[in-house]
C-alpha positions as CSV (number, residue, x, y, z in Angstrom):
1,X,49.7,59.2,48.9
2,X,48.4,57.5,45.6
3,X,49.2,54.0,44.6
4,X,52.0,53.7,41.9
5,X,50.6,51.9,38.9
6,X,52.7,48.5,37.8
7,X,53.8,48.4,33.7
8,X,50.9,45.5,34.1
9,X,48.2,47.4,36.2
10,X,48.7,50.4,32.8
11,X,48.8,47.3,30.4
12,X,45.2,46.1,31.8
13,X,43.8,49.4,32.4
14,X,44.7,50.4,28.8
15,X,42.9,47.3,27.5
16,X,39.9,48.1,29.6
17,X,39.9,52.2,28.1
18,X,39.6,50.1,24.0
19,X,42.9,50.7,23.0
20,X,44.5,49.5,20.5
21,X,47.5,47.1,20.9
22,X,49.8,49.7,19.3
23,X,48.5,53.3,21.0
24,X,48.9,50.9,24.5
25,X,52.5,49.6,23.5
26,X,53.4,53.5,22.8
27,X,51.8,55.1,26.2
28,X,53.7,51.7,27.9
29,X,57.0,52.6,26.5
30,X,56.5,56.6,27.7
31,X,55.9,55.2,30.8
32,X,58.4,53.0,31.4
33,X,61.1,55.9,29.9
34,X,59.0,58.1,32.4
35,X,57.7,60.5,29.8
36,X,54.2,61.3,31.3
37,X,54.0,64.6,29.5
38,X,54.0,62.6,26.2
39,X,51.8,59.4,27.6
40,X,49.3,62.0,28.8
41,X,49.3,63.6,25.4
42,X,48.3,60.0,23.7
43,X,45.9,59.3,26.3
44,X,44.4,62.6,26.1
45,X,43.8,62.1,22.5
46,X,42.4,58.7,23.0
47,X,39.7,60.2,25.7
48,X,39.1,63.2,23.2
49,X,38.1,60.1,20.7
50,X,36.0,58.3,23.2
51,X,34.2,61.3,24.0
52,X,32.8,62.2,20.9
53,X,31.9,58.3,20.4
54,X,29.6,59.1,23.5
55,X,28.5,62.4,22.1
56,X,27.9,60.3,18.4
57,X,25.9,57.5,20.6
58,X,23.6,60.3,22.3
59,X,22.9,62.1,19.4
60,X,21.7,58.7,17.8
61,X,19.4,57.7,20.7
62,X,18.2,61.0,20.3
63,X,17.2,60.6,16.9
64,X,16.0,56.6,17.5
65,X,13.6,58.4,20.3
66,X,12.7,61.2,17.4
67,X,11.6,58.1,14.9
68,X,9.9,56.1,17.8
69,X,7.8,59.6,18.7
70,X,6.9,59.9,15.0
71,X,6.2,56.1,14.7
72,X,3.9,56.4,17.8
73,X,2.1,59.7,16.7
74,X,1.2,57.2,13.3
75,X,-0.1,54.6,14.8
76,X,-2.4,56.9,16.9
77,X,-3.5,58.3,13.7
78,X,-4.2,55.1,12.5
79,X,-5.7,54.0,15.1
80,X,-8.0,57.2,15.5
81,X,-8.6,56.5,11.6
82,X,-9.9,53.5,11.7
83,X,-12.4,53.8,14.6
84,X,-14.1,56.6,12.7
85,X,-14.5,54.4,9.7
86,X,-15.8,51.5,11.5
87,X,-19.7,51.7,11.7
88,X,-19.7,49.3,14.1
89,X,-18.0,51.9,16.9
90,X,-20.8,54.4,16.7
């Protein structure tokens, strides 16, 4: 059988998941009136919001690896550049 939560076990574990103080205060209070159909419904939406965070995040390390590709690629060309032009290197 699973371990009943405490009003102060959902208050920390709310804190921990980033929500705010009002959105935890609301879920608390459908707790406590033992409304889980509505709590799940906020805390749904709160995970649907954290999850495109983490979608947002990927897609910009994506794009930082993209730039960092691109910036590699240049200095190779640079690099490749200015051995050619050196008549020291041939």
């Amino acid at each position: 059988m699973a371990q009943k939560l405490t009003l102060p076990d959902w208050s920390q574990s709310l804190r921990e998941l980033g929500c705010e103080e009002e959105l935890s205060r609301h879920i608390l209070r459908l707790v406590a009136s033992r409304d889980p159909g509505g709590a799940a419904l906020l805390l749904r939406r709160h995970r649907g919001e954290l999850l495109a965070r983490l979608h947002q995040a990927g897609r910009q390390v994506d794009l930082a690896d993209f730039l960092l590709y691109h910036l590699k690629q240049m200095e190779r060309t640079e690099q490749h550049a200015n051995t050619e032009s050196d008549p020291g290197m041939g």
